[in-house]
N, C-alpha and C positions, 0 to 999 in steps of 0.2 A: 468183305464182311462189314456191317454198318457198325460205328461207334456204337450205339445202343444194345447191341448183345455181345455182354461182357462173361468172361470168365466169375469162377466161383471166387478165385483169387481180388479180380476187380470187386464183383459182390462186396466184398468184405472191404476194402479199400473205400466205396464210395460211401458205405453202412460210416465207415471213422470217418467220412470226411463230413458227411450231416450231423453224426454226433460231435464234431467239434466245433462246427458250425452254431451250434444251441445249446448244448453243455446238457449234463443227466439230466431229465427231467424225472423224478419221483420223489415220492412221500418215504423219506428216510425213515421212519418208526413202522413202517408199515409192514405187515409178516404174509409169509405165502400164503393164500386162501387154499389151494388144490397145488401143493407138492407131487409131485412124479406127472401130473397129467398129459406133462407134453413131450415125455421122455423118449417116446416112441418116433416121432416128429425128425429129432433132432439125432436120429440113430442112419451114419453114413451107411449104414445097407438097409434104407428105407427102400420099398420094392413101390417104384412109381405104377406099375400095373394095375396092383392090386387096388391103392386108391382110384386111381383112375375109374375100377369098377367100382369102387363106395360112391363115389362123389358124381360123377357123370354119366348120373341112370336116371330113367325118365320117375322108376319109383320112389328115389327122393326129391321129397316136395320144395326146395328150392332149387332143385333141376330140371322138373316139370313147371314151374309156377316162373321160371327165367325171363321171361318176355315181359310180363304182369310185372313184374316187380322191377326190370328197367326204368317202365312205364313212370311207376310210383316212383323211382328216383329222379326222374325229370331231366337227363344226362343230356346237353345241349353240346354243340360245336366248339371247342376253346378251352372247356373246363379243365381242372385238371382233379385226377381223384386217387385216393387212397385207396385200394380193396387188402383191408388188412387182415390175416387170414386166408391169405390168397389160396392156399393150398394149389390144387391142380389148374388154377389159374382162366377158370369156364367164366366166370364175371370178369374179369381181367381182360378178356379179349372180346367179351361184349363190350364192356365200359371203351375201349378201344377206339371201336368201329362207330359209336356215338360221337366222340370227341372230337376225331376226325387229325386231318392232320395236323392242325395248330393246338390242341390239345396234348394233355399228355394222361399218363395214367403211371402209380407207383405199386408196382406188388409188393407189399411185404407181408414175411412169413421169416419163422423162428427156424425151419428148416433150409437147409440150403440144398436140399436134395429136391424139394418143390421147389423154387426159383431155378436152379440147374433146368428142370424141365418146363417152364416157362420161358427161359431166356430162349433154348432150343425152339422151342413149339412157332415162336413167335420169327424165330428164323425162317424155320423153314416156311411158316406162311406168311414173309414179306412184311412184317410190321413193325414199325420203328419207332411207336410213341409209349411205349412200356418198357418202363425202367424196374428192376428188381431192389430190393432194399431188406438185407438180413436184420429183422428185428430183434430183440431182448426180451426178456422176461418181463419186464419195466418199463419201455420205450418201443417208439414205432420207427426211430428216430428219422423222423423229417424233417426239413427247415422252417422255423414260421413262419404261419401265416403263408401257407405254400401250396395249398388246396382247397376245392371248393365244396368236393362231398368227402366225407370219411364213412366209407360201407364193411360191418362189420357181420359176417353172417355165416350164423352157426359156427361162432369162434369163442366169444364173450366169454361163455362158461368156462374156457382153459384159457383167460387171463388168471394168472398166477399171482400178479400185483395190479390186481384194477384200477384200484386210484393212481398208482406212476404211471401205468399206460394210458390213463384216460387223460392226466397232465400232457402226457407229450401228443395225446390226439386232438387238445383243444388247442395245445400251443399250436398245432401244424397247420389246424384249420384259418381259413381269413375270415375277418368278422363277417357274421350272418351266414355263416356256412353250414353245412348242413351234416348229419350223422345221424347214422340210420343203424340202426343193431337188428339183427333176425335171431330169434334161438328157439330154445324149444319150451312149449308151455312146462311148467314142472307141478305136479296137479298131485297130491297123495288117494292115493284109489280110482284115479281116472290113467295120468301115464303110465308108460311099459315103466318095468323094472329097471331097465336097460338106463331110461332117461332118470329115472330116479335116484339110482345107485350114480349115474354118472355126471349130471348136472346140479351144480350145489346150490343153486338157492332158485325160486320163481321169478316170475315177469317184475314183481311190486318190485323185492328186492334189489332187481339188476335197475330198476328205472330209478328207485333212491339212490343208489351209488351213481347212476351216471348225473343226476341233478346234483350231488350231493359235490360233484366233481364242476360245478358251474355250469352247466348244457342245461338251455330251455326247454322242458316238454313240450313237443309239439302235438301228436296226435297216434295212436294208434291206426294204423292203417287195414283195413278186411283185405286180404287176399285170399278168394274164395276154394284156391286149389290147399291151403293150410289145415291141416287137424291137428298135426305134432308141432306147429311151428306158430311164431308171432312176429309181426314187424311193428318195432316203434322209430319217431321220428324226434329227433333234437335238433335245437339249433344253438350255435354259438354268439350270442349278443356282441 
């Protein structure tokens, strides 16, 4: 078996050994925006299946829109990238196959039942440039200045502490790096309920906290497969 598909136990071992590496990064006064939201996530009889079919269906639009939106991320040979929110880990293994071998790629996700299944997946199909990383409520904890894109999609909204997590994602970035958030419009009398009840604030909102956190605006991007969804683009000066 390759070094690179670690146990849940290592998980957690390499997670302390980045965080010791760069110390907490968060906004100490800062309070939960969305308590319990990730409670589910992080619950050891997480039933991988069942996501599997949320996440990895052609009728959700950044599963149908996969390709388009590599695109938009400009993923070259060498890079190395963050897909934080990895969940079931489908951009995780794109971002992968772009990098190539001298690249690498880091999943993190607050769940270690998705990483367990990412670590697997990527066993059995042969691939050795994806590393898992159990992230926090607060941190993504990477090392700085240690990645080139940070891709956040359809996660944003269940940051629990935006500004400590957006701290330790500019820390992680190298300057001029790039970060990309995807979420969902939040529109009062245009979205479902569903998105209303469960996403706490719209696009303006989530794009002032991430400038608000030091990231350049860069551009809204059209992805024309998008009705429920939006991608914006930041960079790290």
């Amino acid at each position: 078996m390759s070094q690179h598909f670690i146990t849940l136990a290592q998980i957690c071992l390499l997670c302390l050994a980045a965080h010791f590496a760069h110390g907490q990064t968060e906004v100490a006064t800062e309070e939960n925006v969305r308590p319990g939201i990730n409670d589910r996530f992080i619950d050891p009889t997480l039933d991988i299946q069942e996501w599997l079919g949320r996440f990895e269906i052609e009728s959700r639009e950044v599963f149908a829109a996969r390709e388009r939106i590599l695109r938009i991320c400009n993923v070259t040979p060498g890079m190395a990238v963050a897909d934080i929110g990895a969940g079931t880990g489908f951009y995780s293994r794109l971002f992968s196959s772009e990098v190539g071998d001298i690249g690498w790629i880091y999943a993190v996700d607050i769940s270690p039942r998705f990483l367990e299944h990412i670590n697997q997946q990527a066993e059995n199909d042969g691939v050795e440039n994806i590393t898992c990383v159990l992230g926090t409520a607060r941190s993504v904890r990477l090392p700085p200045n240690s990645v080139d894109l940070a891709f956040i999609c359809d996660t944003y909204h269940h940051f629990e502490y935006p500004q400590s997590t957006l701290t330790s994602i500019r820390r992680a970035l190298k300057p001029g790096g790039t970060l990309i958030v995807i979420d969902f419009e939040r529109i009062p009398g245009v979205s479902s309920e569903f998105i209303l009840g469960h996403v706490r604030a719209g696009k303006d909102v989530f794009r002032q906290e991430i400038v608000a956190a030091g990231f350049r605006f860069v551009d809204e991007v059209d992805v024309p497969v998008f009705q429920e969804n939006y991608l914006l683009r930041f960079r790290k000066e």
